[in-house]
C-alpha positions in Angstrom: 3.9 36.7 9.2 5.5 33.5 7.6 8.6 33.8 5.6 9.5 31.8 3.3 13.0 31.1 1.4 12.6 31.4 -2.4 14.4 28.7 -4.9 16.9 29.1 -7.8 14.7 31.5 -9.6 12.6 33.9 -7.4 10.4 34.6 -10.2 8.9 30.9 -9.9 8.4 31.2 -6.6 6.2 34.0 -5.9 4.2 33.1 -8.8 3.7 29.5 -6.9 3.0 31.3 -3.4 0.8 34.0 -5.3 -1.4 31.0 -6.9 -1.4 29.0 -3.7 -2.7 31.6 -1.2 -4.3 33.4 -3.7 -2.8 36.6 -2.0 0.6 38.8 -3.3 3.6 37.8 -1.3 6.0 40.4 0.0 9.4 40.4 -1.6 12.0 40.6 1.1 15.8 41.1 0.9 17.8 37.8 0.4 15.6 35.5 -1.9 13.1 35.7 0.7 9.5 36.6 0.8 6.6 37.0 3.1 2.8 37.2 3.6 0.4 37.3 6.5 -0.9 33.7 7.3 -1.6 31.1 10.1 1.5 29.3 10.8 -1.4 25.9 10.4 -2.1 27.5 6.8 1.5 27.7 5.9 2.5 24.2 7.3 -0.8 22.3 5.7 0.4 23.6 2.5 4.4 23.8 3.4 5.2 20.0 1.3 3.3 21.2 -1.8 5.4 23.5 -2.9 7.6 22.4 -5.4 9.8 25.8 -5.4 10.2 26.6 -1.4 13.2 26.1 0.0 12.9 26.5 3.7 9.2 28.2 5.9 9.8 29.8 8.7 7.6 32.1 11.4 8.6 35.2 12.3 9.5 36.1 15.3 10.7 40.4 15.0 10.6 42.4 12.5 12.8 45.2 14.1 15.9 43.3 16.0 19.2 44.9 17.0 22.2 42.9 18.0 22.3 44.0 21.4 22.8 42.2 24.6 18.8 43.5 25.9 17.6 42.2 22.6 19.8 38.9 22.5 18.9 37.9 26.0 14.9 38.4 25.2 15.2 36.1 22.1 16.8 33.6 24.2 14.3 33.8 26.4 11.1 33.8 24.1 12.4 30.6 22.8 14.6 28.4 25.2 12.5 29.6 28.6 10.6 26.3 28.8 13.5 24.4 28.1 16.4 22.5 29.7 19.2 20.8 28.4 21.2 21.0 25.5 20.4 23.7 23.0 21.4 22.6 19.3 21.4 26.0 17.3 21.6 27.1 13.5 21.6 30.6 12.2 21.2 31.7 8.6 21.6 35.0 7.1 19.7 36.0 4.0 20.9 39.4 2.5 24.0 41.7 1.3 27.2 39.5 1.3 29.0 42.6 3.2 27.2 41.9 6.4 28.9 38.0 5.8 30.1 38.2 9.5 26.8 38.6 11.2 26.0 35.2 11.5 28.7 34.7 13.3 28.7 37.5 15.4 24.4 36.3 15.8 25.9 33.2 17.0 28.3 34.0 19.4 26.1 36.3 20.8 23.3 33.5 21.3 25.7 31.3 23.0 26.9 33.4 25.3 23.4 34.2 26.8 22.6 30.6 26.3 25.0 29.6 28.8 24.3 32.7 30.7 20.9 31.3 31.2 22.4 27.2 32.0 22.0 25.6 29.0 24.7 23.9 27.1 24.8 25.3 23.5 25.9 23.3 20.1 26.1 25.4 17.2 25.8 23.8 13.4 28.6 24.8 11.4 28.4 26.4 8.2 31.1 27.3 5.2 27.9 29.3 4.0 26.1 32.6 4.8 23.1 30.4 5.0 22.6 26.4 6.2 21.7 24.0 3.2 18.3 22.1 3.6 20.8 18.8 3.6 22.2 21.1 7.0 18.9 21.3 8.2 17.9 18.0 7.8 20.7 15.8 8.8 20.2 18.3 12.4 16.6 17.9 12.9 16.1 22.0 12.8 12.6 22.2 11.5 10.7 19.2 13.6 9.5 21.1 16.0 11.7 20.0 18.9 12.3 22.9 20.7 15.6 22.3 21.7 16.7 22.2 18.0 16.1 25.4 16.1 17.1 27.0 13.1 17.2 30.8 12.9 16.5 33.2 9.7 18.2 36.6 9.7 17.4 39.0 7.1 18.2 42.8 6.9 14.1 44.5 7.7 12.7 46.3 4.9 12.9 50.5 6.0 15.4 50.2 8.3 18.7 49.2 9.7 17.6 46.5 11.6 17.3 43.0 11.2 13.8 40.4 11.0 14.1 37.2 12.9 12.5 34.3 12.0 12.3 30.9 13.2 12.3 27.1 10.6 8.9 25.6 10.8 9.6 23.3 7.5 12.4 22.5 5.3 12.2 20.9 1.6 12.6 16.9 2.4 15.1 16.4 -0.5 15.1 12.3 0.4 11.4 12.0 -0.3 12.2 14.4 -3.4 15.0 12.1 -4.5 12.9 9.0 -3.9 10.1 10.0 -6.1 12.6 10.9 -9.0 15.2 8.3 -8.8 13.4 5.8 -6.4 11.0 4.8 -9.5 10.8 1.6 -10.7 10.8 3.3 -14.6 12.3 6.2 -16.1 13.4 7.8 -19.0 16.1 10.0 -20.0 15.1 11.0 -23.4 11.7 12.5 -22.5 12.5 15.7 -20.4 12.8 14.2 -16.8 10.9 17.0 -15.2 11.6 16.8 -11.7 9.0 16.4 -8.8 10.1 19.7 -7.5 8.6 21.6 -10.9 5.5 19.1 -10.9 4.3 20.2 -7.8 5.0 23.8 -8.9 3.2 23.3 -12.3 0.2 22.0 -10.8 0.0 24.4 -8.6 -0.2 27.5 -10.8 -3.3 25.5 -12.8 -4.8 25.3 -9.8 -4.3 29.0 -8.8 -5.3 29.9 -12.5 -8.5 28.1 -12.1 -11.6 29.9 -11.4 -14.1 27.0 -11.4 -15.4 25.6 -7.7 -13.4 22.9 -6.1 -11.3 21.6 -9.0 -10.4 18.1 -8.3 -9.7 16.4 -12.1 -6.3 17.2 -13.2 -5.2 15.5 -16.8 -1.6 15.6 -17.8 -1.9 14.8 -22.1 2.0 14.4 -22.5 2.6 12.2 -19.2 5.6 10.2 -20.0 6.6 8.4 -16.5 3.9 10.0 -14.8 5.6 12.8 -12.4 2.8 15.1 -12.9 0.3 12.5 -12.6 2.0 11.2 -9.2 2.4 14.0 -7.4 -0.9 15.1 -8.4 -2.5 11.9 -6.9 0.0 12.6 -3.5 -1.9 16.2 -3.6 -5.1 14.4 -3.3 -6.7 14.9 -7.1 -8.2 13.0 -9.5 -5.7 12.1 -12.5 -5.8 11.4 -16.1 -3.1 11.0 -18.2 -2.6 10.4 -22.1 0.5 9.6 -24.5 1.2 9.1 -27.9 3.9 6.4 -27.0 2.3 3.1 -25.7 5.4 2.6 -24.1 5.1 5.6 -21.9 1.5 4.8 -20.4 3.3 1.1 -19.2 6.0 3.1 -17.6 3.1 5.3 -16.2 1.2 2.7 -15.0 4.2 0.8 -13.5 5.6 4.3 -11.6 2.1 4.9 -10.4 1.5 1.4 -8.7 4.8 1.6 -7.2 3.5 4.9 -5.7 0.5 3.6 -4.3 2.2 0.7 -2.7 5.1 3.1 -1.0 2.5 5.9 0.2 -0.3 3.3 0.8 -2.8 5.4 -1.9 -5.7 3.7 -2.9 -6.7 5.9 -5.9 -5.5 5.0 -9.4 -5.4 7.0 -12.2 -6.8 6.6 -15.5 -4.4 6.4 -18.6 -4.8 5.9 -22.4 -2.6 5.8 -25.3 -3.7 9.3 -27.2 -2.2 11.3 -29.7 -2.6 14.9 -28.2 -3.2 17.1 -31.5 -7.0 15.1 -31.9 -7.8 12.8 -28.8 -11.1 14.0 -27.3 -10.3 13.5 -23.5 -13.7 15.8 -22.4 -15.8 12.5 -24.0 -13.5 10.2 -22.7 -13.5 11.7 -19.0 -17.4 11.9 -19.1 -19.4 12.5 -17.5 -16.6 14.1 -15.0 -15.3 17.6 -17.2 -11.5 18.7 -17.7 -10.8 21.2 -15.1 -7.0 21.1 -14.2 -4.7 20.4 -17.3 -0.7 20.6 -16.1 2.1 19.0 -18.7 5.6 19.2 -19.7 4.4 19.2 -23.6 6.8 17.9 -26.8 10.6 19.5 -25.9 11.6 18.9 -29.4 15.5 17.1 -29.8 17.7 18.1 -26.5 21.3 19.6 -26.8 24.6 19.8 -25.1 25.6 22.6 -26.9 24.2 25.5 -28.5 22.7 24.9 -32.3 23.5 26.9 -35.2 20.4 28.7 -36.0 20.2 26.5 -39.3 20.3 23.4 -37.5 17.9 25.0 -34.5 15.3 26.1 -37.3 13.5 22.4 -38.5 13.7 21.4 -34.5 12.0 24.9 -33.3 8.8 24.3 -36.3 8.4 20.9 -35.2 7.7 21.6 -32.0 5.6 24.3 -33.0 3.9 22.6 -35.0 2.9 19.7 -32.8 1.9 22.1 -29.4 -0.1 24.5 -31.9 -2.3 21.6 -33.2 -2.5 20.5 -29.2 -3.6 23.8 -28.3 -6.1 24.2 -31.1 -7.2 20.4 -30.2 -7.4 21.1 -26.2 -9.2 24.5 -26.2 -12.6 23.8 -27.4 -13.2 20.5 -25.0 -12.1 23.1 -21.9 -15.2 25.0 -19.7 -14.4 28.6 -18.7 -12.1 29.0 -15.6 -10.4 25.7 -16.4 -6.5 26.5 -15.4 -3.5 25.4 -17.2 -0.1 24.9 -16.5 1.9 23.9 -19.7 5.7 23.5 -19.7 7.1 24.4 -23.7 10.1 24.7 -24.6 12.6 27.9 -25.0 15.5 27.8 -26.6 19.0 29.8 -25.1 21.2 30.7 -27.6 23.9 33.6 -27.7 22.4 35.2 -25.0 18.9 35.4 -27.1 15.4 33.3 -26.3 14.0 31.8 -28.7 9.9 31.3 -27.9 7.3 29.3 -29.9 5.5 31.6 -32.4 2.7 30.1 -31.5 2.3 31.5 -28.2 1.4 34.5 -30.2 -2.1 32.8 -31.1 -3.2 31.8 -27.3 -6.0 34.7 -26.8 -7.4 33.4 -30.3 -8.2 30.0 -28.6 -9.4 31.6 -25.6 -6.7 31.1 -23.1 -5.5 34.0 -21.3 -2.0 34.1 -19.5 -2.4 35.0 -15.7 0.6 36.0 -15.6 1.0 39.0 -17.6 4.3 40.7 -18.1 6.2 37.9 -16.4 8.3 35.2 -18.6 8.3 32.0 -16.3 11.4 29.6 -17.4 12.6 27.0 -15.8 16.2 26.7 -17.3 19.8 26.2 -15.4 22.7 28.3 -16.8 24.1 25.6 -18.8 21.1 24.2 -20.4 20.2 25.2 -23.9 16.5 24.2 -23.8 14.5 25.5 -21.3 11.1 24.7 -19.6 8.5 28.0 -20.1 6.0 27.9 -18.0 2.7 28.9 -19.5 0.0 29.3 -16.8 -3.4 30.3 -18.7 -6.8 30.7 -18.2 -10.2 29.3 -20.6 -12.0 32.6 -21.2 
């Protein structure tokens, strides 16, 4: 089995692994989940998804922290080894078992040395090491001297699951690809690379037509979807309203290309999304992959009054309802979307577009059902809603 560590909101994540390996994850304890796949599947796919923290391989699904069981880990995975040993632990679950790391570690040293190896063990203030922790140790390289190790309490029982790093989130090539670009903009949503990877993603997984490989963002800004689409080897189209927008596009996308050495380009126009007809301008290739951050409406630092929240909410209903109406008819059946709307948190109350009451008129089904997919940090007002549908 491969376990992998969910992000911030759980929810995101198992709807990412679900569309990815078209296959229901396993909810563990402690943010983490698991499913039955080839280590070579799960590390293929590992630096495509946007809302994975850490992959690891599991190693036992029924450990107990004795010395017969300690001194058997040791030896299934320092045996072939000599030298210095440079060990992390992390501990996934109930805060009241806070000390088993540490009693983990210990434990693991002393049969390290038992065995002659000399033993360094990462600190950590935390239950569980950071992906900075990771990194900056070289845990998750495949060295096999330099190993991070994932406990979790093991569904059924009172025994623990051991698993073993086999990828980390790169946060530097993350932070490169937002920050490192030669254009952005702070008043159009800034959707992080993280989420663009996700979004596309569960288009793809809503998708039902064969091989999709033309994915058109209509509201691309700066181009994040549109460049980590391209990294994920597709075919990209992108539209704005703003002229301005498609030069910062353009400019983000060649500066791409000349860091990752990519010699696709994608194809961009200046279009206003509620009438542009992007199936006659793609022809004769067909829209089968549409992912976008849509029209967010006016941001906030504070919560609105509902009077002042009202005009802002129609607008942007307005606008994504005419986009909708627009985009539906020019999609085949099975395309998969991924749109990203906004939601609105006030006073402990969500306020959603009415419009996404009129999605199964225009033929686009959530795949999703029952679950509300927003991307939103506790102290933002607007939020990111995920809409992942499906042309009937």
């Amino acid at each position: 089995m491969i376990v992998f560590v969910l992000g911030r909101q759980p929810e995101i994540s198992l709807a990412e692994l679900q569309a990815v390996y078209r296959r229901t994850p396993k909810l563990l304890a402690g943010h983490l989940a698991g499913l039955d796949i080839e280590q070579e599947t799960a590390l293929a796919t590992a630096k495509d998804l946007g809302s994975i923290v850490k992959v690891a391989e599991l190693i036992s699904d029924s450990f107990t922290l004795d010395a017969d069981s300690i001194a058997c880990l040791t030896h299934h995975l320092f045996s072939q080894t000599t030298g210095k040993i440079t060990l992390g632990v992390s501990y996934y679950g109930s805060s009241a078992k806070s000390n088993l790391t540490a009693n983990f570690s210990r434990a693991m040293r002393a049969s390290l040395e038992q065995s002659g190896h000399s033993v360094r063990l990462v600190p950590s203030e935390q239950a569980a090491l950071s992906t900075a922790t990771v990194l900056h140790n070289k845990l998750a390289v495949g060295n096999p001297k330099k190993v991070e190790l994932l406990l979790t309490p093991a569904p059924g029982s009172h025994r623990l699951a051991v698993a073993k790093t086999i990828y980390v989130q790169d946060i530097g090539a993350y932070t490169l690809r937002d920050r490192g670009r030669p254009r952005r903009d702070t008043r159009n949503g800034m959707l992080p690379p993280k989420l663009a990877q996700t979004m596309i993603n569960l288009a793809r997984g809503a998708c039902q037509l064969t091989r999709p490989t033309n994915l058109l963002d209509p509201f691309c800004g700066t181009g994040v979807i549109l460049q980590e689409a391209g990294l994920m080897g597709l075919t990209t189209y992108g539209s704005d309203n703003n002229p301005r927008m498609i030069d910062y596009t353009q400019t983000n996308l060649d500066w791409l290309a000349r860091r990752y050495r990519q010699a696709s380009r994608p194809r961009l126009t200046v279009a206003d999304a509620t009438s542009f007809n992007w199936q006659q301008w793609l022809t004769p290739n067909r829209l089968e992959l549409i992912a976008s951050e849509t029209y967010l409406g006016r941001p906030y630092t504070d919560p609105p009054h509902p009077s002042e929240l009202k005009p802002n909410l129609h607008d942007c209903n307005v606008i994504i309802s005419k986009f909708i109406a627009n985009l539906s008819p020019q999609l085949p059946s099975g395309a998969g979307i991924c749109l990203g709307v906004p939601a609105w948190y006030i006073r402990d109350h969500i306020h959603h577009l009415p419009c996404l009451a009129e999605l199964p008129r225009h033929k686009l089904h959530s795949v999703t059902t029952g679950a509300n997919l927003i991307y939103h940090r506790p102290d933002q007002v607007v939020g990111r809603e995920l809409l992942v549908l499906q042309k009937a």
